[in-house]
C-alpha positions in Angstrom: -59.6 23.0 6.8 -58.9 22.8 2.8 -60.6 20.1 0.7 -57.7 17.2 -0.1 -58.4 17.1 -3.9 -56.9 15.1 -5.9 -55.6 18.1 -7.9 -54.0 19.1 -4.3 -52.9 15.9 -4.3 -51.0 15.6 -7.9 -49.3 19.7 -7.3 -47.7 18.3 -4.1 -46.4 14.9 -5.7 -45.1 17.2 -8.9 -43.3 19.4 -5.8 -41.5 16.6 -4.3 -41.8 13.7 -6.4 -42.9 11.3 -3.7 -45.6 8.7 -4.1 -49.7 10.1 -4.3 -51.0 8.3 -0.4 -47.5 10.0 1.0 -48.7 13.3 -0.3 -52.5 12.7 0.5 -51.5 12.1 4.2 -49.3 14.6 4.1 -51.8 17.3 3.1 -54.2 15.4 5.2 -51.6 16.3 8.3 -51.3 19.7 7.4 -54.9 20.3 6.9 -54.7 20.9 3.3 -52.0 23.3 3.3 -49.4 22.5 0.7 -46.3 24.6 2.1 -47.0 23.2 5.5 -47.5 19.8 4.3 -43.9 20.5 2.2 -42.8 21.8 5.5 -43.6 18.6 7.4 -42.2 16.0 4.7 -38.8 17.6 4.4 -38.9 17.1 8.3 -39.7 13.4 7.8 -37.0 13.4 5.1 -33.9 14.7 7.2 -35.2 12.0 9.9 -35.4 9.0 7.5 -32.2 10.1 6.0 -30.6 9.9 9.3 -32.1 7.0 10.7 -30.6 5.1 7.2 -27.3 6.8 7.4 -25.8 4.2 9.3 -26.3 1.8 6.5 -23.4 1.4 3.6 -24.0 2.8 0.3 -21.3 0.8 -1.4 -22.5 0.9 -4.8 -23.4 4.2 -7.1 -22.0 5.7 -9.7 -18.8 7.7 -11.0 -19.0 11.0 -13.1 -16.2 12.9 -14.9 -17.0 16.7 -16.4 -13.6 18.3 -18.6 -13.4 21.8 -19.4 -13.3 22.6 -23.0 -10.2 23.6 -22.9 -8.8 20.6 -21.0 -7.5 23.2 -18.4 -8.8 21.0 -15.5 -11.3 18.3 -15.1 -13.3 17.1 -12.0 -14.7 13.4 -11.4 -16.8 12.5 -8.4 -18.3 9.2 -6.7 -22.2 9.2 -5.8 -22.8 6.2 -4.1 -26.6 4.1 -2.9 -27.0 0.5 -1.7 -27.7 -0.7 -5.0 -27.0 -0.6 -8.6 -30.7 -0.8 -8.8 -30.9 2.2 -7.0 -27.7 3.8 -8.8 -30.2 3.2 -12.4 -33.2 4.8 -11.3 -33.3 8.4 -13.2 -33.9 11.1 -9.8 -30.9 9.3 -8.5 -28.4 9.7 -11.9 -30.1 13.5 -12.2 -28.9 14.0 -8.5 -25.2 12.7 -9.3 -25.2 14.8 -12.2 -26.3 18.0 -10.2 -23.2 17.2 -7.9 -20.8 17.0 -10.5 -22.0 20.4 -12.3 -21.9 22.0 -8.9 -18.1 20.7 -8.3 -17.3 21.3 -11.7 -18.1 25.5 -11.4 -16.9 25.4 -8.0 -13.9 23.7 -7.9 -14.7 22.6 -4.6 -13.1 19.4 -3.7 -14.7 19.1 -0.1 -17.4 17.0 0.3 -19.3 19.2 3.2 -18.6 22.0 1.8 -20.2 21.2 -1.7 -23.2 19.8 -0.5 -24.4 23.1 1.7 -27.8 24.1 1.4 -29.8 22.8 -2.1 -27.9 19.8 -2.7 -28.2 18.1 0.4 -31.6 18.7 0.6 -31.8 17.2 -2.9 -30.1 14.2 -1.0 -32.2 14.1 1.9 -35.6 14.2 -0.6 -33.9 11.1 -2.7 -33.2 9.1 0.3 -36.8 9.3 1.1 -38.0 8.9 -2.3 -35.8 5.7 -2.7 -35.4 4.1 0.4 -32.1 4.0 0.2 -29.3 5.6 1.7 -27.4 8.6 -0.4 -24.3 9.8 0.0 -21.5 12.0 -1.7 -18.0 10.1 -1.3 -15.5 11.7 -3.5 -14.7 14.9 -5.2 -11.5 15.1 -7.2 -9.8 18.0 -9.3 -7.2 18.3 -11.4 -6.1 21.1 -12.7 -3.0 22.1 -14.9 -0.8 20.6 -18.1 -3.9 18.9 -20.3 -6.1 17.4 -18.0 -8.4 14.4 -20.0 -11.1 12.2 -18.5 -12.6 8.7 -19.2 -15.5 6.6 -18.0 -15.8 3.1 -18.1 -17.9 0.0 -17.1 -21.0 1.8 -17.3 -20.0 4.5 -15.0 -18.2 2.6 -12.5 -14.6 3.4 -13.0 -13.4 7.2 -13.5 -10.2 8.3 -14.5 -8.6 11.8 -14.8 -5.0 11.9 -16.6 -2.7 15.0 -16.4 0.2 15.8 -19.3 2.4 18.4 -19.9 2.1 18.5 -23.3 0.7 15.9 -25.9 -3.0 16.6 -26.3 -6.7 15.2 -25.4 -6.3 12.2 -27.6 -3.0 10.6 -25.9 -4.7 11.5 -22.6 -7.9 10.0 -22.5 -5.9 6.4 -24.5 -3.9 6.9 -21.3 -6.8 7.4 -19.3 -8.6 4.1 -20.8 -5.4 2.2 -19.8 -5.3 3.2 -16.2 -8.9 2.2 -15.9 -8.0 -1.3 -17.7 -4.7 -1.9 -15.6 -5.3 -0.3 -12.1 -1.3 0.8 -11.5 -0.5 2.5 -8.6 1.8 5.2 -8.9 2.8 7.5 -11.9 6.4 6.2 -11.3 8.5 3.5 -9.2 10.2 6.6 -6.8 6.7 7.8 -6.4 5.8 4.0 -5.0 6.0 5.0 -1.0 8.5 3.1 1.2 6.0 1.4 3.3 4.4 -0.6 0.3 8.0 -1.5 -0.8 9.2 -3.0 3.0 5.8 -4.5 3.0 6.4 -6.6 -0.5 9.9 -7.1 0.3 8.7 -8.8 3.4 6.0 -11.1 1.2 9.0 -12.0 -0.8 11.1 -13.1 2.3 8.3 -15.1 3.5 8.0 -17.3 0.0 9.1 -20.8 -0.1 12.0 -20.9 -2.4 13.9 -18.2 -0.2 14.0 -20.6 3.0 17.8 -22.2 2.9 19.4 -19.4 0.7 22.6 -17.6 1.6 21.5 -14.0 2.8 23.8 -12.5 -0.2 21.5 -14.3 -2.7 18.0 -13.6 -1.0 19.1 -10.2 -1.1 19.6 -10.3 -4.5 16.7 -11.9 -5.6 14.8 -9.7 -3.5 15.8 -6.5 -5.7 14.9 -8.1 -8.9 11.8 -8.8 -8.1 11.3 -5.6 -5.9 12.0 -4.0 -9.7 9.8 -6.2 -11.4 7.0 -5.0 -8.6 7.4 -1.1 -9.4 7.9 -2.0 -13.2 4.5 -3.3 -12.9 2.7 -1.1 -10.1 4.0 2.2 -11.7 2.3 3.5 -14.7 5.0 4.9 -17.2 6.4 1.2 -16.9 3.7 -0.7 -18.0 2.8 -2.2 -21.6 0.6 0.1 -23.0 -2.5 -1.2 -23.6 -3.4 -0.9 -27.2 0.2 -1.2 -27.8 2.3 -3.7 -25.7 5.6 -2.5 -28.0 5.6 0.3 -26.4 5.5 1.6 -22.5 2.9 4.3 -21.5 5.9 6.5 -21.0 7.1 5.8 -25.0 4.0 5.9 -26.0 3.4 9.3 -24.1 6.1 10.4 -26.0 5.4 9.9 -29.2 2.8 12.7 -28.8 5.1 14.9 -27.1 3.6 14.7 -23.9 4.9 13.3 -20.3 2.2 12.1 -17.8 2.5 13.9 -14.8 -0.6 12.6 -12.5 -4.0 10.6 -12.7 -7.3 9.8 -10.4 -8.7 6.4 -10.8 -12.2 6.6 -9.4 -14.0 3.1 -8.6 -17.3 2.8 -7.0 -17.1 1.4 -3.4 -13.4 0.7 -4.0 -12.4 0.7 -0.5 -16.0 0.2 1.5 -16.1 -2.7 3.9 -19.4 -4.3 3.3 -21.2 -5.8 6.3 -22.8 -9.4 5.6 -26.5 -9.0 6.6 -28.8 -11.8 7.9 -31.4 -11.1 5.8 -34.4 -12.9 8.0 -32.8 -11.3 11.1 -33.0 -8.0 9.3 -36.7 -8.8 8.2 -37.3 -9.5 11.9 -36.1 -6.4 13.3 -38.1 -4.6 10.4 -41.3 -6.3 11.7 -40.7 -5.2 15.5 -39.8 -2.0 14.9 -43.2 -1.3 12.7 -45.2 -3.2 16.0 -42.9 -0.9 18.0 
């Protein structure tokens, strides 16, 4: 059996960044052999990875990488269970390391991307951080000039496709689809089940009851116009310029928007409400377990 020195001790927690009594019982284990001791911890990892799989990761972060040449561009969503978490440094270098990976790659699918390195990567942050890790999004666009923009401190990504115009115009467009949220490039891209679905709200509001069908009709399309007008992204008020509509003001740069990606973290993620002293509770069982 090899000595546990602490010089054993500090090479493993430089190997695998974990804490120095993980290491020391983990070369304690392994009878002072550091490969096996490496061995054995990335066997813990993948089980304390799965055993906190099953808990959301609703927070995180959003990344966006252009090329050069605004050719394409590629944004993704890393997400943890906190923004703590989604601060601490291994966990931003991890998100990084995904979006340079799907950035060469062009590879949109999630499993597919995180093969081999990267999900052990994951696997080794879930144990370092306690949290659970996950990969959520990947999206590419690729064509026209692509521009990308980040906002609220990494939380909101947007990618914005013209044909024509130029990287300037794109990423002011970009910064107004993160501001406004709109839904669709244009009102005939809006799909008909969102349009029957407002129409219905509008039925259903107080000043239609008693109305001659002719003029509920009627009111109906004006205010199912006013709904695209605002939902539908070449329609709206730009931003920095409420004269003009993001399609005019597209224009004056020669350009037409043909597509965007608006990335927000845990847009979408039903968060369970935890009893926190219940969860506590179940924490101290299973340890007495």
């Amino acid at each position: 059996m090899a000595a546990v020195t602490p010089a054993l001790v500090k090479e493993l927690r430089d190997r695998t960044a974990l804490g120095m009594m993980e290491c020391k019982k983990a070369l304690n284990d392994a009878d002072g052999d550091i490969e096996l001791a490496i061995e054995n911890l990335r066997k813990v990892s993948g089980l304390k990875a799965a055993k906190k799989a099953d808990r959301t990761a609703a927070d995180g972060v959003v990344a966006v990488k252009v090329a050069p040449d605004n050719s394409y561009a590629v944004a993704v969503e890393v997400n943890s269970e906190t923004d703590f978490a989604a601060r601490e440094p291994n966990f931003v270098s991890f998100a990084n390391s995904v979006l340079e990976k799907a950035f060469a790659t062009k590879q949109t699918n999630v499993a597919a991307l995180m093969e081999g390195e990267l999900e052990a990567a994951r696997q080794a942050l879930v144990q370092k951080i306690g949290e659970n890790i996950g990969v959520r999004r990947i999206s590419l666009v690729e064509g026209g000039v692509v521009s990308g923009y980040l906002h609220l401190n990494n939380r909101i990504a947007v990618l914005v496709q013209l044909e024509g115009g130029n990287d300037e115009i794109g990423k002011d467009i970009a910064m107004h689809v993160a501001a406004v949220n709109p839904v669709v490039v244009s009102s005939d891209q809006m799909s008909p089940e969102v349009v029957e679905k407002e129409k219905e709200i509008i039925r259903a509001q107080p000043d239609m009851a008693g109305k001659p069908t002719e003029i509920v009709e009627k009111m109906i399309v004006g205010r199912i116009n006013k709904f695209l007008k605002e939902s539908s992204l070449v329609d709206q008020p730009f931003v920095k310029n409420p004269e003009l509509t993001v399609a005019q003001f597209a224009k004056t740069g020669g350009a037409t928007v043909k597509s965007f990606v608006r990335l927000e973290v845990g847009e979408g993620i039903e968060v369970a409400v935890v009893d926190f002293a219940a969860e506590v509770a179940a924490q101290v069982a299973a340890t007495k377990g």
